[in-house]
Residue, then its C-alpha position, 0 to 999 in steps of 0.5 A: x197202275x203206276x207202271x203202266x203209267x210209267x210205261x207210257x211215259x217211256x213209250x212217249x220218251x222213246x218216240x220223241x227221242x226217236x223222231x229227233x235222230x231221225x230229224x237230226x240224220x235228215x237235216x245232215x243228209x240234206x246239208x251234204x246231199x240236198x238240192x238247195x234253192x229259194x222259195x217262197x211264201x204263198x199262202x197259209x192253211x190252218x190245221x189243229x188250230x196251228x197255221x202252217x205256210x205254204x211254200x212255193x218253188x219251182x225244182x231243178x227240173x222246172x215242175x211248181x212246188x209247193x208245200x206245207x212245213x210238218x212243224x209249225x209254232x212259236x219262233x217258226x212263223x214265216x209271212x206270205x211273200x217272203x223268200x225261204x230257203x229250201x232243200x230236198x233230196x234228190x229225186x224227191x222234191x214234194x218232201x222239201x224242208x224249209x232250210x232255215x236254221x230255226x226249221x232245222x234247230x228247233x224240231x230237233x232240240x224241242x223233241x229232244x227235251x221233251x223225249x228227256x222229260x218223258x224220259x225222266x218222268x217215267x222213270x220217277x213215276x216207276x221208282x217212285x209210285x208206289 
C-alpha cells in the first residue's frame, strides 16, 4: 500500500515538474517571439472560489480581447482599471498571458517546489514505508 502511495506521489511530482518546463519554454518563446502590448483590467470572475481578472486589449490586427489569467493567487492580484502588460504568440491572440514578471516567475517556481515536494515525499514514503 505505501508504493502505491508513493506512486501517486511521483506521479503528482512528475506532473508539476512537467507544467513548470512547460511554463518556463513559454515564457522564453513569448519574450523572443511575443507580440507584446497593453491591457488593461476590466473586470473579475470567481472560479473554485479564487478571483481571476479579466483582461482586456485590443490585438495587432484591431479584434477586442479579453481574457482570464490561468493562475491566480496570492502576490497575482491585479484591480479593475489597471494597465498590464501582455503577450501572446503570433496568430494566437485569445491565449495571451498577463506579462508581468510575477506572472511569468511565480507559476513557474511554485510548481517547481511543489513538483520537489512531491518529489522528495514519494521517494521517502517508498524507501521508508514499510
Amino acid at each position: 500500500m505505501t508504493t502505491i502511495a508513493g506512486l501517486v506521489f511521483l506521479a503528482a511530482a512528475l506532473g508539476c515538474l512537467v507544467f513548470a518546463v512547460r511554463e518556463r519554454r513559454l515564457i522564453s518563446r513569448l519574450q523572443r517571439y511575443g507580440v507584446h502590448g497593453q491591457g488593461q483590467v476590466v473586470g473579475a470572475v470567481v472560479r473554485d472560489t479564487v478571483q481571476h481578472p479579466v483582461v482586456a486589449f485590443t490585438d495587432h490586427v484591431g479584434h477586442h480581447i479579453e481574457f482570464t489569467p490561468q493562475v491566480a493567487g496570492i502576490g497575482l492580484r491585479l484591480t479593475v482599471g489597471q494597465q498590464v502588460p501582455i503577450a501572446y504568440l503570433d496568430g494566437q491572440p485569445q491565449a495571451a498571458r498577463v506579462f508581468t514578471p510575477r506572472y511569468r516567475v511565480l507559476p513557474v517556481v511554485l510548481s517547481g517546489m511543489a513538483g520537489m515536494i512531491f518529489l522528495a515525499v514519494g521517494i521517502a514514503v517508498i524507501l521508508f514505508g514499510n
